[in-house]
N, C-alpha and C positions, 0 to 999 in steps of 0.2 A: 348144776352149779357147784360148781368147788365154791368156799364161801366168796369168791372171788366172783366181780362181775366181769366178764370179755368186752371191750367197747369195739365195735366195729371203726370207728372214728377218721379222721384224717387220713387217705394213706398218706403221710407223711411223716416226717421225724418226732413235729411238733403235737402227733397225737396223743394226750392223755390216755391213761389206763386204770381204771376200777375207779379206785376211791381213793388212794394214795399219792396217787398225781393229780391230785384234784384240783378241777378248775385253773387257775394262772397261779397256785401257789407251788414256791418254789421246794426244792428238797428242804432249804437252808428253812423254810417257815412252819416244816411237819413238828408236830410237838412230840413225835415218836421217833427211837433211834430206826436208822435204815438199814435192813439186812444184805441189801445187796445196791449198787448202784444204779441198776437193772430197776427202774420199778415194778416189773411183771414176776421178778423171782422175789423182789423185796414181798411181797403180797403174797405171792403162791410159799414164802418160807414161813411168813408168818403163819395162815394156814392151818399147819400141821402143831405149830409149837400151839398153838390155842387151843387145841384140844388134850394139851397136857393135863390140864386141871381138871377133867373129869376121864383120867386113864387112858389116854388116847396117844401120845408121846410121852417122849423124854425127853427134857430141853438140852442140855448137853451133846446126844447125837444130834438133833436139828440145829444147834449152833453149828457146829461139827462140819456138818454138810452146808449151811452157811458160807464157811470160811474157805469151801473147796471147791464152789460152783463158780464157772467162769462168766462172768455178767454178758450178756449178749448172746452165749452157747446153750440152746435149747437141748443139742444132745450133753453138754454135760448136768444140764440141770437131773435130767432122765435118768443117768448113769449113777449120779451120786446116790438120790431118792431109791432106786432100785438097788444100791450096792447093800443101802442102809438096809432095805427092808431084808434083804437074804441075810444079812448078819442076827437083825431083829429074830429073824424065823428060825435061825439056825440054835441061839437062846433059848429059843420057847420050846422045840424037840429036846434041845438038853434033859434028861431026868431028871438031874440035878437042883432045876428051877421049876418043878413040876411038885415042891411038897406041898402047895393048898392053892385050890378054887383062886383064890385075889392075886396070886401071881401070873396064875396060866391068862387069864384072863387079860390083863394088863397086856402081858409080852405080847399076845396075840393079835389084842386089840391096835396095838400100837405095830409089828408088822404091819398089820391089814392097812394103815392110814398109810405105811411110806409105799406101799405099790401101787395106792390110790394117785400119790403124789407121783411117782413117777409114770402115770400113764398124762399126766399134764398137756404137753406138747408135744404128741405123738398122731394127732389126731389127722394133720393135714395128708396123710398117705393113710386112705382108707384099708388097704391091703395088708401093711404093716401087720405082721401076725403079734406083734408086742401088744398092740391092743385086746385083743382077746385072752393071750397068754398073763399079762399083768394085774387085770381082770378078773381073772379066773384064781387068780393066787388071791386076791384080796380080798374076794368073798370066801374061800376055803380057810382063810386064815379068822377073819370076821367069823365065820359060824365053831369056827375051835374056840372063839371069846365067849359067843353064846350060850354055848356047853355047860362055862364054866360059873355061867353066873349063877348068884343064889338062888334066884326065879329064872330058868334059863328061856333066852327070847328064844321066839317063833317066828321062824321064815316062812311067810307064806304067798301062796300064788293066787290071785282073783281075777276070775274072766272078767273083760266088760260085758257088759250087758248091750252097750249100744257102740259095736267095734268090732273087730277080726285082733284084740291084742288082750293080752293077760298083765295086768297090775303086780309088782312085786312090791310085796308089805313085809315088814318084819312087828310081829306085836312082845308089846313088854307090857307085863301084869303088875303093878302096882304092890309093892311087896307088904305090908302093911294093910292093904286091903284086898288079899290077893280071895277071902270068903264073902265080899260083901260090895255093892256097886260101888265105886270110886270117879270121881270127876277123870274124864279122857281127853288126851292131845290127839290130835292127828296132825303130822309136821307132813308137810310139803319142800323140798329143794327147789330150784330154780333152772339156773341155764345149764348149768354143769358138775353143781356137788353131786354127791350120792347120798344115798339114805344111811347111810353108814356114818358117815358124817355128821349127819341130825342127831343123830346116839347121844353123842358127846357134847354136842351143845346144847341139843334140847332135852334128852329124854334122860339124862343121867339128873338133870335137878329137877325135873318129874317126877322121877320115881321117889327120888328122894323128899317131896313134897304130896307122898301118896296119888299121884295120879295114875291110871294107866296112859300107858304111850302107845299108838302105831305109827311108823313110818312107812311111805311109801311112794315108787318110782311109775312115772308113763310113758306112755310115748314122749321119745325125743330126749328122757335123761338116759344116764349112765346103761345099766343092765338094761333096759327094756329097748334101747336104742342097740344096741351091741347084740341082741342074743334075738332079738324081735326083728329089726331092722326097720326101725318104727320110728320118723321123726314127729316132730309138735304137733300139737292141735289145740285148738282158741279154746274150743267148747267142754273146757276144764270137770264141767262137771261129769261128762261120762268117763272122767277116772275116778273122781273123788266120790259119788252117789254110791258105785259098787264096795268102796271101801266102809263106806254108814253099813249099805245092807248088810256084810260081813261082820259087823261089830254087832250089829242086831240079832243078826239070824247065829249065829256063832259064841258071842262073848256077852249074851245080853244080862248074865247071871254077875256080872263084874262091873258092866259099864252105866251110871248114870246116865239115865236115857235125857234128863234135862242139864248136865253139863259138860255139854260135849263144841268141844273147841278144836278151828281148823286155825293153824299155824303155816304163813306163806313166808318164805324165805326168800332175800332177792327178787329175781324175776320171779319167782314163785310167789309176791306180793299181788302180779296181774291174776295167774293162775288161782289164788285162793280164796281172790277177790269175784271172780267167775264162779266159783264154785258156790261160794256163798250168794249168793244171786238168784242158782238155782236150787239148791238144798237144802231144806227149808227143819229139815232137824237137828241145824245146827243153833248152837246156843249163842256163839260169839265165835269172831274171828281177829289174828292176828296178824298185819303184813308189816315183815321184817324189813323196811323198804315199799311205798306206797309206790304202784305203777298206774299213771294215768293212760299213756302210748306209749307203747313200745317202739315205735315204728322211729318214735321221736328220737332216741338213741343212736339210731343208726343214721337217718337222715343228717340231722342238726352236724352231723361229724364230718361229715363228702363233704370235698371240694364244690363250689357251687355248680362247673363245668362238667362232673358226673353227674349230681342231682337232676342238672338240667337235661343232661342225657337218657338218666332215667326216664323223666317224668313227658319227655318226647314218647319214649319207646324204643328208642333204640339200643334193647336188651344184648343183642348179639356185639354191637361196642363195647356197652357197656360191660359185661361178663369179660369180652377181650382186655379191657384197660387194666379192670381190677386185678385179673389174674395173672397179667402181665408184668404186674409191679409186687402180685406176692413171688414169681418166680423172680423176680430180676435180683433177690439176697442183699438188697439195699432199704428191709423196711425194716424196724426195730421188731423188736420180742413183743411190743402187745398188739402191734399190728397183728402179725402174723399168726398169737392165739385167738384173739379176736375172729376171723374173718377163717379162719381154721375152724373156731368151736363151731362157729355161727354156722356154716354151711353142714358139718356135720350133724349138727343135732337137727338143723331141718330136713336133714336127708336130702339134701340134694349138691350139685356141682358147682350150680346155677348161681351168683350173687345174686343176679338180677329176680330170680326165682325166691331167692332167698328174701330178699327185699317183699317183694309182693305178697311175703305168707306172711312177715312179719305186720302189713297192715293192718290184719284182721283183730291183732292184741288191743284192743281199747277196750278201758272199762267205762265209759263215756256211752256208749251203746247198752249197758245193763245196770247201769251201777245201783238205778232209782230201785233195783224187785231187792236189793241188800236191807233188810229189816233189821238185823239183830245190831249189837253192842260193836263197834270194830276198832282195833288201835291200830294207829297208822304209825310207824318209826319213818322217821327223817334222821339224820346227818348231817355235822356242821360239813365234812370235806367232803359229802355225797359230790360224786362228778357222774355217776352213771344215771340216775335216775334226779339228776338234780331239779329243784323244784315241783316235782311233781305229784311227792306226800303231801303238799300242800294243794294240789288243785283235787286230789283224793277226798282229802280233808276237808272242803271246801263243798265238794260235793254229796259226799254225807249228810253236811250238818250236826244236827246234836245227835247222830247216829254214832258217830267216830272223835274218836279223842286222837290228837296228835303229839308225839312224845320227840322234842329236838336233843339226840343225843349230842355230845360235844367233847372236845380239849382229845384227851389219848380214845375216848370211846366214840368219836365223831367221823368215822369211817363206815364204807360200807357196809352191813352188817355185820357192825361192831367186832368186824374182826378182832384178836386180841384183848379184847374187854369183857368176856364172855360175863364175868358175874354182874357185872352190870348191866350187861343186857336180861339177865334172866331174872333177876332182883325189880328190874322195870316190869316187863312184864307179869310174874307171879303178882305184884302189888297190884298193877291193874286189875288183873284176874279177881281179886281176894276183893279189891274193892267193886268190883262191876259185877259177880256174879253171886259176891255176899261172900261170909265166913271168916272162919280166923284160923289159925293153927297152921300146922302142918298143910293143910289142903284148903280150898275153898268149900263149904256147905250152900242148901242152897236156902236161897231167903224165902222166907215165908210168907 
């Protein structure tokens, strides 16, 4: 998941997109200015400029490119984002901008976001060698940030254990307690960010709050989907278990064995919810966005004339209609990331196929073996997962506490409001798992 949700929805004009088209409210009702007319570039601009405030952009080039993408043109949105980033990168070879650690780091870090961005809407031509090549620049640039840092992260690779695919993690050491155990994240992404992205949202006020951090990707995100060729799976916990064993068997000299917190992002809210279900060393969990069905997303949005098509069987119409009407170049921009991401990331061609893997997402099926502490984030303009932090919340009980974000921070995860979502959270944390300061200790 880019922090952006894809909605499969409507194909029609009148389909909403993420969080920013939310529900029936109009542009004229957002209490945020619009970056683009486009709601899918308005969201994917925002994005990038969100991770300014933890070194991640520059607001000025992201206005910049704002003001030059042509609202509806998927290849210009690509073109700009990648122009920006080789100017980014051409900066950071400079010598010139290479006299301390906090610069290289910066410039790099911030390359690495715009190639991220520009692999956005590329995805509907699986062959496109852009994807690979855009990819491959944004991790290369990414690991020249890591380099640089004072504690410099760790990319690292984890087989599963119950799978034929390898986990990529990147770990950050807690600088401040880099001799002595320290309370640890593990953030989770969703439909389409990358772990890369977690950096600057989550683990930059992490670290700065003495925690260790690890990120990490599975089947069906970013890298492991691209290099693995490995889409989704329900059964969340055989990515997330290998990544406990790894902190244990690896980093157990650093990491509080009793405060150890999974972070789900977006659709990464289902996924982290699954995992806490079954891995039972964990201390507390956070979903940035509570998912009860997935399935519900994509259903509730068909016309009722496909759904019923579906729900007959008759997949090979079905598959003909849908694809028929992404080629006919009459569907807006979030239809066509939408139904682009969705098919890519499950690996398959298939809508119909696509559809059928997404029913196995319910946490309605496991949710009762969830024992620990959980916070649930909701949204006033949530549209992608609307209503359903609350039947999470609901299902819990006094297990889960529910946090309604709102006004500029009332979007899907909290795009653009970053301090306030982590100011939410860290205070949970500090109250739910005890302590004060800089970090949370644990209670006695």
């Amino acid at each position: 998941m880019r922090f952006s949700p894809f909605t499969y929805g409507p194909l029609v004009a009148t389909m909403t997109y993420g969080c920013l088209a939310a529900g029936d409210n109009s542009t004229e009702e957002e209490p945020m200015l619009q970056l683009s007319t486009d709601p899918a570039f308005h969201f994917d601009t925002l994005v990038p400029l969100g991770l300014a405030i933890a070194g991640g952009a520059d607001i000025g080039p992201v206005l910049g490119v704002a003001k030059d993408i042509e609202a509806g043109n998927m290849e210009s949105f690509t073109q700009q984002f990648h122009d920006l980033a080789n100017r980014t990168k051409a900066q950071a070879e400079d010598p010139d901008n290479s006299y301390d650690s906090v610069n290289v780091q910066d410039t790099w870090f911030s390359a690495s976001n715009y190639f991220r961005r520009a692999t956005n809407y590329i995805f509907g031509n699986w062959s496109d060698p852009r994807i690979v090549d855009f990819w491959a620049e944004q991790i290369a640039a990414f690991d020249k940030g890591l380099v640089a840092m004072t504690i410099p992260g760790e990319r690292v690779r984890i087989p599963a254990t119950k799978g034929n695919f390898t986990i990529e993690a990147i770990w950050y050491a807690a600088p401040e307690n880099k001799h002595a155990n320290a309370p640890t994240l593990i953030v989770g992404n969703g439909f389409d960010a990358a772990q890369e992205d977690s950096y600057h949202v989550y683990c930059v006020p992490a670290l700065a709050r003495g925690w260790n951090c690890i990120t990490y990707e599975g089947p069906g995100q970013p890298t492991v989907r691209i290099n693995q060729k490995i889409g989704f799976i329900p059964d969340w916990e055989r990515v997330v278990t290998p990544v406990v064993d790894y902190l244990f068997r690896e980093k157990s000299h650093l990491v509080d064995p009793d405060m150890l917190v999974l972070l789900g992002n977006s659709f990464g809210g289902y996924l982290a919810a699954r995992a806490a279900a079954f891995e039972p060393r964990l201390s507390a969990a956070l979903l940035v966005g509570g998912v009860w069905d997935f399935s519900l997303v994509f259903l509730s949005g068909l016309p009722k004339s496909l759904v019923a098509m579906f729900d007959a069987g008759n997949y090979t119409d079905f598959d003909h209609e849908v694809l028929s009407l992404r080629a006919s170049g009459d569907v807006p921009t979030n239809v066509l990331l939408g139904l682009n991401q969705g098919l890519w990331t499950f690996n398959t061609q298939s809508p119909s196929d696509m559809l059928m893997q997404v029913k196995q997402y319910r946490v309605e099926d496991f949710i009762d073996q969830i024992k620990i502490p959980v916070f649930v984030g909701d949204a006033e303009f949530e549209s992608f997962f609307k209503g359903q932090p609350q039947l999470v919340k609901e299902a819990l009980g006094d297990r889960a506490t529910l946090h309604k974000f709102t006004g500029v921070a009332g979007y899907h995860c909290q795009v653009g409001a970053g301090q306030e979502l982590v100011r939410v959270l860290f205070g949970w944390l500090n109250k739910t798992l005890g302590g004060s300061g800089s970090g949370p200790q644990k209670k006695r």
